[in-house]
C-alpha positions, 0 to 999 in steps of 0.5 A: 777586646784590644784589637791592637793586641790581638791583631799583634798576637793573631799575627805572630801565631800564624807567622804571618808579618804585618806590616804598618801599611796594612794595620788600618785595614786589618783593623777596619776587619777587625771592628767589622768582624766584632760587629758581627760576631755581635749580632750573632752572639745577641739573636736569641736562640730557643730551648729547642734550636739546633744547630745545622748538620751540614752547611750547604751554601746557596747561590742568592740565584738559587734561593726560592724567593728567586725563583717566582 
């Protein structure tokens, strides 16, 4: 991917200015966000995996292991 490119267009699409400041960290995101993207994209999934119907986030306080 040209995370340059697509930095440049992502920008222009949303009508979003960026400036030359903030491009190294726009792009340090960007490289993190495709590492990611990745890992999810690479976790094998089984013939009978489904997706959740509804996300519940839960605080790392809430979790079971946290509990004990």
């Amino acid at each position: 991917m040209d995370q340059d490119a697509y930095a440049d267009t992502a920008a222009q699409w949303v009508g979003l200015p960026l400036a030359a400041d903030h491009r190294p960290g726009v792009m340090r995101y960007l490289q993190l966000a495709q590492g990611m993207a990745a890992r999810v994209m690479d976790f094998p999934l089984g013939r009978d995996d489904e997706p959740a119907t509804v996300f519940r986030p839960v605080a790392p306080e809430d979790l079971p292991e946290a509990r004990t």
